[in-house]
ZANUMAR-437226 format. One record per residue: x, y, z of N, C-alpha, C in turn; residue number from 1. Coordinates in Angstrom, 2 decimals. Layout:
N
+---------+---------+---------+---------+---------+---------+---------+---------+---------+-----+
|     nc1 |     nc2 |     nc3 |    cac1 |    cac2 |    cac3 |     cc1 |     cc2 |     cc3 | num |
+---------+---------+---------+---------+---------+---------+---------+---------+---------+-----+
|       X |       Y |       Z |       X |       Y |       Z |       X |       Y |       Z | NUM |
...
+---------+---------+---------+---------+---------+---------+---------+---------+---------+-----+
***
This chain:
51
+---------+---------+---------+---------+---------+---------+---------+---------+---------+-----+
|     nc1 |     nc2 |     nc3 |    cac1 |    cac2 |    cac3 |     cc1 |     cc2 |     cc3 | num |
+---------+---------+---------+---------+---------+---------+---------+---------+---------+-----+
|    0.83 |   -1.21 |    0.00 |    0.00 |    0.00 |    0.00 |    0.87 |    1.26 |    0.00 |   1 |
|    2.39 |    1.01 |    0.67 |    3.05 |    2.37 |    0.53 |    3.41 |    2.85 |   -0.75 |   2 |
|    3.76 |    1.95 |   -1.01 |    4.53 |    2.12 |   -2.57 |    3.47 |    2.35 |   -3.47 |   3 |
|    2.14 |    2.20 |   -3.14 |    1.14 |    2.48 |   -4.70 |    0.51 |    3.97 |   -4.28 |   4 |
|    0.84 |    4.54 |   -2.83 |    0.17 |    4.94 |   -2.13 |    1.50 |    7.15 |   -2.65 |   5 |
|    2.75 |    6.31 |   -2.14 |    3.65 |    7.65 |   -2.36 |    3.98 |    8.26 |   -3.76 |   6 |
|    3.62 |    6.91 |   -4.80 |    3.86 |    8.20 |   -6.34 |    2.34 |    9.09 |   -6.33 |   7 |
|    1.45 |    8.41 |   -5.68 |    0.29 |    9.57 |   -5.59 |    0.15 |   10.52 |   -5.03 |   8 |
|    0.35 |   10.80 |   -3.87 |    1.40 |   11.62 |   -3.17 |    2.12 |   12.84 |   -3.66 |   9 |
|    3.39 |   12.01 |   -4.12 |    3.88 |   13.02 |   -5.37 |    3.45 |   13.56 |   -5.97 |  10 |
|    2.39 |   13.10 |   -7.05 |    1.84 |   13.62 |   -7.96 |    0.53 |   14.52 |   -7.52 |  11 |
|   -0.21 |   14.30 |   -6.22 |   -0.78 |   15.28 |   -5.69 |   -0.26 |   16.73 |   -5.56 |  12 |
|    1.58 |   16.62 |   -4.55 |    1.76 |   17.48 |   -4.15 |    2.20 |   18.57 |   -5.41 |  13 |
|    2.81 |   17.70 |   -6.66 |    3.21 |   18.60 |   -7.70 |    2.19 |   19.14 |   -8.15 |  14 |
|    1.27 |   18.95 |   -8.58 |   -0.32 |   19.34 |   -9.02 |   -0.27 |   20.69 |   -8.45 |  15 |
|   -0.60 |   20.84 |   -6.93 |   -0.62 |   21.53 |   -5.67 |   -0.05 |   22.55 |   -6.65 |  16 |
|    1.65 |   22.28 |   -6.25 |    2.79 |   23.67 |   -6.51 |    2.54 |   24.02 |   -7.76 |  17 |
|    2.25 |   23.03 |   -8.89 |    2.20 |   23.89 |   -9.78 |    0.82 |   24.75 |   -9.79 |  18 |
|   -0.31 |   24.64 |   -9.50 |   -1.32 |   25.43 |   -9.38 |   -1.12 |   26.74 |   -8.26 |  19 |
|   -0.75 |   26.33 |   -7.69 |   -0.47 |   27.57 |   -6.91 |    1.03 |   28.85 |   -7.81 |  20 |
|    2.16 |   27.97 |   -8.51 |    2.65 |   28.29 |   -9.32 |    2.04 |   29.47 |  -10.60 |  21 |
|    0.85 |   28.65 |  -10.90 |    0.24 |   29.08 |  -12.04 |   -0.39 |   30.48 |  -11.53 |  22 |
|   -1.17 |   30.32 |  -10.59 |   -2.12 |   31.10 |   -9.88 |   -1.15 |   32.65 |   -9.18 |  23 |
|    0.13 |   32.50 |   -8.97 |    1.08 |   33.82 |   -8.37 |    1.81 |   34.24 |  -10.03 |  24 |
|    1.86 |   33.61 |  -10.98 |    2.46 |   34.24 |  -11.98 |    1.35 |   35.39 |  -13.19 |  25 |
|   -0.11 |   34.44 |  -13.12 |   -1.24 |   35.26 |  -13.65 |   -1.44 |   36.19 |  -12.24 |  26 |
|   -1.18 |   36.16 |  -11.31 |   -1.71 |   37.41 |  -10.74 |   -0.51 |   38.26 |  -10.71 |  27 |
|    0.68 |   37.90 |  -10.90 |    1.64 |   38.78 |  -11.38 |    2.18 |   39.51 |  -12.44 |  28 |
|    1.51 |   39.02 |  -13.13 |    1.25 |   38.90 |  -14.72 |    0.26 |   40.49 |  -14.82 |  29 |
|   -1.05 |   39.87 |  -14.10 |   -1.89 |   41.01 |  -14.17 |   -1.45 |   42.57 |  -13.21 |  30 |
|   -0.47 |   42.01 |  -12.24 |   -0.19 |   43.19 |  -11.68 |    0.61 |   44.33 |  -12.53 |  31 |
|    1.13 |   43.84 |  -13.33 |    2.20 |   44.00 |  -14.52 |    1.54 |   44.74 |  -15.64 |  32 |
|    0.34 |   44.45 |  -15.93 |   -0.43 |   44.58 |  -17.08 |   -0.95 |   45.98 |  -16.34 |  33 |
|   -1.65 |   46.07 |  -15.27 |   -2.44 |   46.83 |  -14.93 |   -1.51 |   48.32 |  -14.53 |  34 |
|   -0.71 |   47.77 |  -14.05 |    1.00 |   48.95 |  -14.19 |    1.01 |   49.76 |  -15.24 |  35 |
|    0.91 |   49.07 |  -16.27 |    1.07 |   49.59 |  -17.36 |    0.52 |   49.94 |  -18.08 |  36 |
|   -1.12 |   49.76 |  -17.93 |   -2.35 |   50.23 |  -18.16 |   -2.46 |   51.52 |  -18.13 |  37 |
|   -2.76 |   51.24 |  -16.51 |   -3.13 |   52.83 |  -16.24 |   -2.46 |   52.79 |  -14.65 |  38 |
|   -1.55 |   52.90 |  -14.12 |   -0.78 |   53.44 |  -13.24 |   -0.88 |   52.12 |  -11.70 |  39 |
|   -1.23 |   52.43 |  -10.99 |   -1.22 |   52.02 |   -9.46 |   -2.94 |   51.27 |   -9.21 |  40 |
|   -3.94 |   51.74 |  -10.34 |   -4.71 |   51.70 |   -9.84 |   -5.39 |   49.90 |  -10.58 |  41 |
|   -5.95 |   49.23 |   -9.56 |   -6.40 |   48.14 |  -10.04 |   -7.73 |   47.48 |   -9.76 |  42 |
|   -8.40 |   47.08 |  -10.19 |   -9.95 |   46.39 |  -10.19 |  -10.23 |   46.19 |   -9.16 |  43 |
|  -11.12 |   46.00 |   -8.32 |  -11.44 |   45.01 |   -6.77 |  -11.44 |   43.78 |   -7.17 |  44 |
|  -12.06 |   43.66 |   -8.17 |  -12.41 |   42.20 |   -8.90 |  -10.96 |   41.31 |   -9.12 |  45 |
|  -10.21 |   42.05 |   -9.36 |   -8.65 |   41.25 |   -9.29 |   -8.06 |   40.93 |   -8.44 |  46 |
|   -7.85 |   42.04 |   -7.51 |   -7.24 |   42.06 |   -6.12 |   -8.21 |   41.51 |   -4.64 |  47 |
|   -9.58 |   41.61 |   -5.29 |   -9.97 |   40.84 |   -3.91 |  -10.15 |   39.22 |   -3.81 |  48 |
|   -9.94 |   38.74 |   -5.33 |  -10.07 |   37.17 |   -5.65 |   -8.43 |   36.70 |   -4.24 |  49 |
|   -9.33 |   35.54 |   -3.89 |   -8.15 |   34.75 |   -2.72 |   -7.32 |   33.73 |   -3.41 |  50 |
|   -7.13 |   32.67 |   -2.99 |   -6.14 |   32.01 |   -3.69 |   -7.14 |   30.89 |   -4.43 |  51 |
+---------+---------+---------+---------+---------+---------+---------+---------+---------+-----+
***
């Protein structure tokens, strides 16, 4: 059971990092965009979404 049990595991926890990965580069992404938009100022709709 361990052994069928820890590549899932793994593959849970990578899932995890990369979504959370994904999720800090589009909101960095958009912080970036919105910079350059129009200055400092940014949506609620962007900035109040959680993780």
């Amino acid at each position: 059971m361990t052994v069928l049990s820890r590549p899932r595991n793994l593959v849970a926890g990578a899932a995890v990092l990369v979504a959370s990965f994904s999720v800090l580069s589009a909101r960095r992404a958009a912080q970036v965009a919105s910079r350059e938009a129009g200055g400092k100022i940014v949506r609620p709709e962007r900035s109040g979404g959680g993780i």
